[in-house]
C-alpha positions as a Markdown table, in Angstrom:
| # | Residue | x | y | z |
|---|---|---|---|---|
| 1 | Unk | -27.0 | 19.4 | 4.3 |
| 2 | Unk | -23.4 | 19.5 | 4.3 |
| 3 | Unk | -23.2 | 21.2 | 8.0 |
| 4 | Unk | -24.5 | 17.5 | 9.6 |
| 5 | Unk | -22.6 | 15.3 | 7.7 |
| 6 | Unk | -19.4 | 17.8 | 8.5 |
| 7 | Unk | -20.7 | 17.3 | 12.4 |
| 8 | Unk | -20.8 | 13.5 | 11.7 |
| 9 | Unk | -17.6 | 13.7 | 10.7 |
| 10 | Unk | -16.2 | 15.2 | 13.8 |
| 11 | Unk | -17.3 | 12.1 | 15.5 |
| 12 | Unk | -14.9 | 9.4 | 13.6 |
| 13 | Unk | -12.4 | 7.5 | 15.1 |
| 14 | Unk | -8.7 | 9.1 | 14.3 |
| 15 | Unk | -9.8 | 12.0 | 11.9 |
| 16 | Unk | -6.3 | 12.5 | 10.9 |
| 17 | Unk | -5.8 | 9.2 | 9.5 |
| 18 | Unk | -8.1 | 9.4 | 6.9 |
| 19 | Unk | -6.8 | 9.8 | 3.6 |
| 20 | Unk | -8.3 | 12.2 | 1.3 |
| 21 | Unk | -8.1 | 12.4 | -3.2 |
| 22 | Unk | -10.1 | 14.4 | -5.2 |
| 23 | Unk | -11.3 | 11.9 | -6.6 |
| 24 | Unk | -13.3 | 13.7 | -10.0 |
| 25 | Unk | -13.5 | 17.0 | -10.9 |
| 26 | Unk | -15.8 | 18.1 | -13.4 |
| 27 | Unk | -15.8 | 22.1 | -14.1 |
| 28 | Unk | -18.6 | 21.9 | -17.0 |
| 29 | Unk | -20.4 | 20.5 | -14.2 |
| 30 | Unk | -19.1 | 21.9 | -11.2 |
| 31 | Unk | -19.4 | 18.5 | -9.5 |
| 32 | Unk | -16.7 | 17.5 | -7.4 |
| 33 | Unk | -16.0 | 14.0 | -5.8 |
| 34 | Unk | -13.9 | 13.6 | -2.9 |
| 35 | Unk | -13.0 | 10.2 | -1.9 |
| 36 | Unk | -12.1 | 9.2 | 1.9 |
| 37 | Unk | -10.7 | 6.1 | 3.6 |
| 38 | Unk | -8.8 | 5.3 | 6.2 |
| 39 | Unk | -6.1 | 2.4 | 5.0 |
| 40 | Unk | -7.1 | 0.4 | 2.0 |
| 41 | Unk | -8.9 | 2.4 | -1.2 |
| 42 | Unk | -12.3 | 0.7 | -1.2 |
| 43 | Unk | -12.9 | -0.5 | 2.6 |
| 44 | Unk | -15.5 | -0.2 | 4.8 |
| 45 | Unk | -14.3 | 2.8 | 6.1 |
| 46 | Unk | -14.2 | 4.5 | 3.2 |
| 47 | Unk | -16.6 | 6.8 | 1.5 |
| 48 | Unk | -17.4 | 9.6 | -1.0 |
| 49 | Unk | -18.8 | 13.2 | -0.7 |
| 50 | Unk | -20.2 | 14.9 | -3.5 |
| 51 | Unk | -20.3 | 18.8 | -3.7 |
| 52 | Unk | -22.4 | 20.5 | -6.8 |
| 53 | Unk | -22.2 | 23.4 | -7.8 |
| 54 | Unk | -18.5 | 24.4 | -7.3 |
| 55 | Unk | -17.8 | 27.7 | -7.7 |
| 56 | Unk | -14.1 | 27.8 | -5.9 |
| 57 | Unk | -11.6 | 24.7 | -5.2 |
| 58 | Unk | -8.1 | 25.5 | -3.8 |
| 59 | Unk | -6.0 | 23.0 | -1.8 |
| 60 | Unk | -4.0 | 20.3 | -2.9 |
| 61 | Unk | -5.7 | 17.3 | -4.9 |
| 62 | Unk | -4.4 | 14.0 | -2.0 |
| 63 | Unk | -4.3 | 15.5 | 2.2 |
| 64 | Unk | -4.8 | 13.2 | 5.3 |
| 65 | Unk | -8.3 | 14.5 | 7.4 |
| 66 | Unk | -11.4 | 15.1 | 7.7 |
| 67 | Unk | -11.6 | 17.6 | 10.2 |
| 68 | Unk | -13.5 | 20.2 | 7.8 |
| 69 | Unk | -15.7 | 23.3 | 9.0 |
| 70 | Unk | -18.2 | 25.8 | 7.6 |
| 71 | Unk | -16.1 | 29.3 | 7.0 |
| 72 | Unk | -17.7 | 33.1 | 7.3 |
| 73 | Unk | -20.3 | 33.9 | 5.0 |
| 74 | Unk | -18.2 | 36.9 | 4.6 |
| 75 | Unk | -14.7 | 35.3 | 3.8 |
| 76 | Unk | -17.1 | 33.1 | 1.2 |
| 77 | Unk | -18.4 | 36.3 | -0.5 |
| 78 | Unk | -15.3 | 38.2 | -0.4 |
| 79 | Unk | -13.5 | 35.4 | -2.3 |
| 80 | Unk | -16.5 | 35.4 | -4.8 |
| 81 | Unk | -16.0 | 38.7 | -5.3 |
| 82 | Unk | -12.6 | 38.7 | -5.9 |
| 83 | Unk | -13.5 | 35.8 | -8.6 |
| 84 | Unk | -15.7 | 38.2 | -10.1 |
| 85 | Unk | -18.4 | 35.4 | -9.2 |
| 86 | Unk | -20.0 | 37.8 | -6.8 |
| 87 | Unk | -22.3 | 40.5 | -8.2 |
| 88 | Unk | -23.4 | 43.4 | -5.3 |
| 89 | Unk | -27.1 | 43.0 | -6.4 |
| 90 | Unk | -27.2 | 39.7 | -5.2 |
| 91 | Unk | -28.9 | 39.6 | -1.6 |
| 92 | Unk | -26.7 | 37.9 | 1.0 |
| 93 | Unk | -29.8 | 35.6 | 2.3 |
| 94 | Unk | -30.5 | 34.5 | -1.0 |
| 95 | Unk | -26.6 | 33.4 | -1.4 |
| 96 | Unk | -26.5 | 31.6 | 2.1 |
| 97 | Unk | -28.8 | 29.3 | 0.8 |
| 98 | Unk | -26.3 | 28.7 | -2.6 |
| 99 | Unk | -23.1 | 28.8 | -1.4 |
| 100 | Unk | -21.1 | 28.0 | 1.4 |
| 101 | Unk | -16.9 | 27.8 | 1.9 |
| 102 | Unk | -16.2 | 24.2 | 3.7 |
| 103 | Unk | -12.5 | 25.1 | 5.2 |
| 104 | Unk | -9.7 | 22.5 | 6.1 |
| 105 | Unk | -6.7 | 23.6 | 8.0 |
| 106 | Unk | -4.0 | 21.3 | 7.5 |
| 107 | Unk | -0.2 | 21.6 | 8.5 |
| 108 | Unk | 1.3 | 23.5 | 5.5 |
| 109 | Unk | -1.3 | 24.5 | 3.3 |
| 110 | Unk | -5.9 | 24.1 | 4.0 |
| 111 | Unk | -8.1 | 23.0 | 1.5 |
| 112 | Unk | -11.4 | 25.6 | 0.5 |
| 113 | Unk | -14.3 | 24.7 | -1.2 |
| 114 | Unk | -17.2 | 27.0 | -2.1 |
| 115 | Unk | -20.4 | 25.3 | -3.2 |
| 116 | Unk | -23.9 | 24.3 | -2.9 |
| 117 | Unk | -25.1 | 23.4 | 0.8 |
| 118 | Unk | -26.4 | 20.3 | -0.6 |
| 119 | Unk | -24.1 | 17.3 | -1.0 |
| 120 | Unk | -24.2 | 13.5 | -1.5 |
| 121 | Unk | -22.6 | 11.2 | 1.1 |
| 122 | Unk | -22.2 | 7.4 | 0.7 |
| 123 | Unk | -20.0 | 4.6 | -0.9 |
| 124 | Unk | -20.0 | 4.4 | -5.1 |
| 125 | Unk | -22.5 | 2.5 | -5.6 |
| 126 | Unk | -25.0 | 5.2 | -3.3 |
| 127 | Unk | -23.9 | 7.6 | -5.9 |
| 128 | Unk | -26.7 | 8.6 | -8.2 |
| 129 | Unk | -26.5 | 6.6 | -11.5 |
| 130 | Unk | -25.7 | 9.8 | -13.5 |
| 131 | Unk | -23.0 | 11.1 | -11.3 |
| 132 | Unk | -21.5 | 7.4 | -12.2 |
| 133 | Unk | -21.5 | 7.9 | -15.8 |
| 134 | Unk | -20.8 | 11.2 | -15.9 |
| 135 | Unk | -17.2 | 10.6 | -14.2 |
């Protein structure tokens, strides 16, 4: 789950020098593919996470860090809601376990994600051969 990779990320060296793309975005899909590394494009430094089902994106598409966190269940719902994703028959412990919001504050702006709890980590080629093709 997203919450220990966003722990393992807390751990690597100079957070802040990581650069950050989103790399593919695919809304039919609601798969997104954000691409990290720290100097050179395709080092090994760099890697990719995955997020499925992507209900919400807002942040700019190229940021430096990594320093991401889980958000409130409640500010996750509430911007559902305002989306007109969120419907009040829905039971909240039922949703925890379908979406979260992954939060970045950066200087001017932060980036927000709301998606599955389940993500892929890993360099291209750990990528599952459909996400390959499909992007």
């Amino acid at each position: 789950m997203l919450e220990e990779i966003i722990s393992e990320l807390a751990h690597l060296a100079d957070l802040e020098t990581y650069a950050c793309r989103v790399w593919r975005y695919q809304a039919a899909h609601s798969e997104m593919l954000i691409r990290f590394h720290k100097e050179q494009e395709f080092d090994e430094n760099s890697f990719f996470l995955l997020f499925s089902r992507v209900a919400y994106f807002e942040g700019p598409m190229v940021w430096k860090g990594v320093a991401f966190s889980i958000g409130a269940f409640e500010e996750c719902k509430q911007t559902l809601a305002r989306l007109r994703i969120w419907k009040e028959t829905w039971s909240d412990e039922i949703m925890k376990d379908v979406y979260r919001l992954y939060k970045l504050e950066l200087d001017a702006t932060q980036v927000r994600i709301i998606a599955s709890p389940m993500v892929d980590v890993g360099n291209w080629f750990d990528l599952p051969f459909t996400v390959q093709q499909s992007f």
